[in-house]
N, C-alpha and C positions, 0 to 999 in steps of 0.2 A: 600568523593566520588567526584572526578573533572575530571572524565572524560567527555569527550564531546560527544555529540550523535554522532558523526561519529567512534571516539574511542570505543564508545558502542559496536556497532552495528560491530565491527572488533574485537572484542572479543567474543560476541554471534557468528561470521561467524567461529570460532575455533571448537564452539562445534553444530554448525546448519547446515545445507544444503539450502540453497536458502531462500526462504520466506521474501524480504530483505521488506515488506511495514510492515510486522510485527515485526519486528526487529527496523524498523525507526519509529513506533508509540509509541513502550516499551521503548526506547532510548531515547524520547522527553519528556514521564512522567516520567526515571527517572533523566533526568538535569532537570527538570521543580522543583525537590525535591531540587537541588540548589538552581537555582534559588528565589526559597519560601525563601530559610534562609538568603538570601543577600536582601533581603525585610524589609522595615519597621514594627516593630512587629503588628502593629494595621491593616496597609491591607493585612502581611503575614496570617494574622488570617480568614481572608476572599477568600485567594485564596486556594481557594479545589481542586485535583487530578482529572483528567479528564480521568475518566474511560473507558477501553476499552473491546470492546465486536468484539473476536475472531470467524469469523464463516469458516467453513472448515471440511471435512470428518477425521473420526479417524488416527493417527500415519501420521499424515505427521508434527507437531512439538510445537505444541499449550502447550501444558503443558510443555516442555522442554525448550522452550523458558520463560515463566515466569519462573522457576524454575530457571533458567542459571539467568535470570536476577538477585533474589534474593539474590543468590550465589557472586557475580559479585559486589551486591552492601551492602555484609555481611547483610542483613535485614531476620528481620521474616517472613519467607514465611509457608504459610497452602492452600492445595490442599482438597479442598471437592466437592462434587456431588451435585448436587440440588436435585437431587432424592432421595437421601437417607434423607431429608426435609420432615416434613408437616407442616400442617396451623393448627396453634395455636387448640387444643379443639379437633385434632386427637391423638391417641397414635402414638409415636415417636419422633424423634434428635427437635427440636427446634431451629431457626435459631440464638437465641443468644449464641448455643454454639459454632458458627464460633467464636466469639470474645472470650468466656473464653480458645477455643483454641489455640489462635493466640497470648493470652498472656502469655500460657501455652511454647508454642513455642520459644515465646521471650524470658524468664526467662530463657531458657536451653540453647539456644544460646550464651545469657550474662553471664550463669553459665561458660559454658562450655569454653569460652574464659578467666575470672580469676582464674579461676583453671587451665589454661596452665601461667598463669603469675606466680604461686607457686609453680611448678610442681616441680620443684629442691630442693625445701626447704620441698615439702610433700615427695618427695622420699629417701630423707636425714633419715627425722622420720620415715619413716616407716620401714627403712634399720635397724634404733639403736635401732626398738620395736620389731623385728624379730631375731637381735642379741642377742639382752639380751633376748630371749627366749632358743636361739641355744647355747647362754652362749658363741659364738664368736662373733670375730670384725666384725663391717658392713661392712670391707674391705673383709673381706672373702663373706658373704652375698651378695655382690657386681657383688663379681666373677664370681657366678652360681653355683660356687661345690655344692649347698646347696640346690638348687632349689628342687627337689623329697623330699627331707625331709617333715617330717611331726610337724604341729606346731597346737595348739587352740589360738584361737583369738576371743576378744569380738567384735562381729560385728553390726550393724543397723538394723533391723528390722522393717519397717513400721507400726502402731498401724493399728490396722482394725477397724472402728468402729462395736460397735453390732446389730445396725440398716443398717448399707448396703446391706446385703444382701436380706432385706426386706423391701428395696425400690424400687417405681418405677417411670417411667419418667424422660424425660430426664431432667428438672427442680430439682424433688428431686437429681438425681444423682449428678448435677451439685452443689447444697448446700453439698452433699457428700462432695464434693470434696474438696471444702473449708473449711469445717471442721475438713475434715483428713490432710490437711494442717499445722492446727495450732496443733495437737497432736503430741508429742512428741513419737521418736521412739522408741520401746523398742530394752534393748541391751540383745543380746544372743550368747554365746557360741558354737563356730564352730571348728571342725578339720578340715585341707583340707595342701595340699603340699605349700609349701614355695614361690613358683613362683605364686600359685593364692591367696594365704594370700598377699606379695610387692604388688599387684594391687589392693586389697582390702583397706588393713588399704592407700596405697597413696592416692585413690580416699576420703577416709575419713579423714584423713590429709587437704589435700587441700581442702574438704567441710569447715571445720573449720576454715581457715584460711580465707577466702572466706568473705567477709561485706555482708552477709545475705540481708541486709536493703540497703544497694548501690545496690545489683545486682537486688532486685527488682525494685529501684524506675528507674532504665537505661531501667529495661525491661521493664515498661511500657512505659517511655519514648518512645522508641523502636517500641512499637506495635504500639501507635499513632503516631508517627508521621515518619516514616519506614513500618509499615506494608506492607505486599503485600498477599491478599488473593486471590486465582483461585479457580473459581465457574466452575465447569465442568457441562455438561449435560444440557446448559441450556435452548436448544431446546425442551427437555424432560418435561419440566413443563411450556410450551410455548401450547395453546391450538388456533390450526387454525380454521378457521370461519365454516368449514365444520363438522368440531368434535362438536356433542355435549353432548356424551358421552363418556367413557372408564374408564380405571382402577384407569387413574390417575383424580380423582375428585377433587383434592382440587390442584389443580397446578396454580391454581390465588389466591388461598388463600396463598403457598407458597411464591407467586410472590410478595406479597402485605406485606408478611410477610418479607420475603427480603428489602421491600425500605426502612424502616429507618435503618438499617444498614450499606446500602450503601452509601442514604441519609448522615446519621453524626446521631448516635447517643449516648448513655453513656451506658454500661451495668456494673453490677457487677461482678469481677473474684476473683478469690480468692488470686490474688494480691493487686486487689484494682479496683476500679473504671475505664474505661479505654474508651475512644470516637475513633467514627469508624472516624470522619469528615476529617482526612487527611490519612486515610489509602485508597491504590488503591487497587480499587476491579479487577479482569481481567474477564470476563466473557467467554465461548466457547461454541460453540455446533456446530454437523451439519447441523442443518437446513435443514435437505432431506425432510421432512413430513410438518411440521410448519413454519415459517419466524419470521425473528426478529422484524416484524410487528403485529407477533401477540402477542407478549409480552405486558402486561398492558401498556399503553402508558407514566404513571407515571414512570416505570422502563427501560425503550426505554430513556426514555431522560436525566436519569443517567448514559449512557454507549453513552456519546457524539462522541466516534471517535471509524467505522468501521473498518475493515478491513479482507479480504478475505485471505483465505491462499491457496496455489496452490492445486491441486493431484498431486503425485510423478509418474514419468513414468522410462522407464528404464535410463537414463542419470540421475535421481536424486538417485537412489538407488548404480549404480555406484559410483557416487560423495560419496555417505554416507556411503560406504564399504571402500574409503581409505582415504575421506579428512579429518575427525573430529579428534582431539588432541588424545581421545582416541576412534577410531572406532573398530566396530565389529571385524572387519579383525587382529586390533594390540591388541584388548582382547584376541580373542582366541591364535595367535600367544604366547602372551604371559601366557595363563594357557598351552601350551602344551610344551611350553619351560621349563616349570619347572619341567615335566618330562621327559626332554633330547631329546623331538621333535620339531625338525627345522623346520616350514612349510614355504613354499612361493608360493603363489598365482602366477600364469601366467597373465597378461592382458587378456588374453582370457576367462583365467576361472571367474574372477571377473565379467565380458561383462555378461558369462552363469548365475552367480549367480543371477546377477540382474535381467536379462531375466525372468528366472524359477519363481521371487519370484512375479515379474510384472504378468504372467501370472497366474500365481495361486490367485493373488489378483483379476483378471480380472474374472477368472472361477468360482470361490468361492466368501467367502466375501471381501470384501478391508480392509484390515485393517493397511495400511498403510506402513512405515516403519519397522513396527511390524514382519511383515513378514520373511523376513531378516534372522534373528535369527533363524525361522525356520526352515528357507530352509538351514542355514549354519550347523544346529545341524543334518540335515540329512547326510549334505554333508559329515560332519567330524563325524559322529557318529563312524564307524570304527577304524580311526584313534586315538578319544579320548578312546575307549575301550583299547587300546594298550599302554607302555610307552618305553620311549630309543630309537624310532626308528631312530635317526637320522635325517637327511636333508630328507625331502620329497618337492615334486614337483607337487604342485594340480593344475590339467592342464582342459584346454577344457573339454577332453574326459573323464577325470573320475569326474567332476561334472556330465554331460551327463547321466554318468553309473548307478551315485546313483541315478538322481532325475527322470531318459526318464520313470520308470515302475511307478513310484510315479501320476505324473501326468496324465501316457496314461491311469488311471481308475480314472473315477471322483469321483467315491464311496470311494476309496481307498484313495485318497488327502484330502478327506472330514476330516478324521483323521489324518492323517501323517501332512500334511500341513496346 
């Protein structure tokens, strides 16, 4: 990874809309991940991630930005809730399985890219194990003529243990899992068509083929020192000076439960041993009720560098209807194309859609970007009900047509929109 924060952050503008101080915060920790490797190993071992803590209302780009990043820089990336958290000694999730997840995460990642490094040599075998069932060449196999046929294949089956189901906590579930790890799968006997047996036995081909022990010891590698974790919600377990009750009771105990994680610490996965100390954490939340002042002050100063992200108004809903590599506008284009309908947006209508979805985020709740979607699934609802129609023309007035009864009832948009 040698791109440069400025290259970053014009690779994130491909798939983001504006937000550019969060985009240059994410872009500086991840060359700062260079930077660390071009370091002396004895003070690389001292320079730790400087975590950021994202504040800003729903669907304007907080999670798609870390996630582009992850993308962007092939790393393990895990997306979790604080809320779905509690403080140690409640029943529920337990904040060490952010880590047995993120290595879980990692190991699939690392799977999943040397199993495309064998993928010719596993689809070779499973072509000559599909043949000598059909008693022809893999060149015929090859072809497709053969695909509906019907063939048995011994396939994998996951052992279950006989205590799973009769465990609880997310602790026991967690020793689950690395138990059922080391068991061995059982093989069983399946019918099924020729075309879903080639994707079966190659997926199992290329498992085999696969250094079991390499792609673990990269994936951990990988989590420590690549990770990127996103903490959502984390205003939600953030308790202001005026609260001193509600539902969420332990949301300092969550808090308190979080810092050595974020801190640097070791947990067990059922890869192996794996330390949070160079993995970045990203944090988000709104911040409407609580401040990031009111976070334990130990965990305030593990998310050393703020940063605000805009509301979207109508020019950024526009921008995000036609500028992203793949936006809403050339998705939908694209699934109606494949049923021989040509749509093309007017400038004017795209103006409407943004308007419509501004407004209704305005009248109802905001939920950002999100919206969008909504208002375009009303718009083209007709249209996708239908296929073949040709070139259509979605203009001003037939946005207008479908959204002006939606919105002139607020009861009514409560639903619809």
């Amino acid at each position: 990874m040698e791109l440069t924060p400025a290259e970053i952050v014009r690779e994130l503008d491909k798939h983001i809309v504006g937000q550019t101080a969060a985009k240059r915060a994410v872009a500086v920790a991840l060359r700062n991940r260079t930077r660390r490797k071009r370091l002396p190993l004895e003070l690389a071992k001292e320079v730790t991630p400087k975590n950021i803590l994202m504040i800003g209302p729903t669907g304007v780009g907080k999670t798609e930005i870390a996630r582009r990043l992850a993308r962007l820089a092939g790393a393990p990336f895990l997306k979790v809730e604080a809320t779905k958290f509690t403080e140690v000694g409640y029943v529920g999730r337990d904040v060490d399985s952010i880590v047995r997840d993120l290595a879980e995460a990692s190991y699939q990642l690392v799977l999943g890219e040397m199993k495309a490094k064998v993928a010719s040599r596993a689809q070779a075998a499973a072509e000559e194990e599909v043949a000598s069932l059909l008693r022809v060449s893999p060149l015929e196999v090859r072809s497709g003529r053969h695909d509906e046929a019907s063939v048995e294949i011994e396939v994998a089956e996951e052992a279950r243990l006989p205590f799973m189901g009769m465990m609880g906590g997310e602790q026991m579930q967690g020793l689950g899992e690395m138990l059922k790890g080391l068991m061995p799968a059982r093989r069983v006997r399946r019918r099924m068509r020729v075309k879903e047996a080639l994707e079966i036995l190659k997926n199992q081909e290329a498992e085999r083929l696969v250094d079991k022990e390499e792609a673990t010891q990269e994936a951990l590698r990988r989590a420590q020192e690549e990770g990127i974790v996103f903490i959502d919600e984390m205003d939600k377990i953030a308790r202001s000076k005026s609260q001193s009750s509600g539902p969420d009771v332990s949301g300092e105990g969550v808090q308190r439960d979080l810092l050595p994680v974020v801190e640097g610490t070791v947990v067990s996965t059922r890869l192996g041993p794996v330390s949070t100390d160079h993995v970045l954490f990203i944090a988000a939340g709104a911040f409407h009720v609580s401040k990031p002042s009111d976070l334990i002050p130990e965990l305030q100063g593990r998310f050393p560098i703020r940063v605000e992200l805009e509301s979207l108004g109508t020019l950024e809903f526009e921008r995000i209807l036609r500028e992203p590599e793949n936006s809403l506008l050339k998705q939908y284009s694209a699934l109606l194309g494949a049923d021989g309908t040509e749509i093309h947006f007017t400038p004017e209508a795209v103006e409407a859609v943004a308007r419509y979805a501004f407004q209704a985020n305005q009248e109802l709740e905001d939920i950002g970007a999100r919206r969008l979607a909504t208002v375009l699934e009303r718009v083209l609802e007709e249209v996708s009900f239908q296929t073949e129609l040709g070139r259509l023309e979605i203009t001003k007035e037939y946005v207008e047509t479908r959204l002006a009864g939606v919105l002139a009832s607020h009861d009514l948009s409560r639903y619809i929109l």
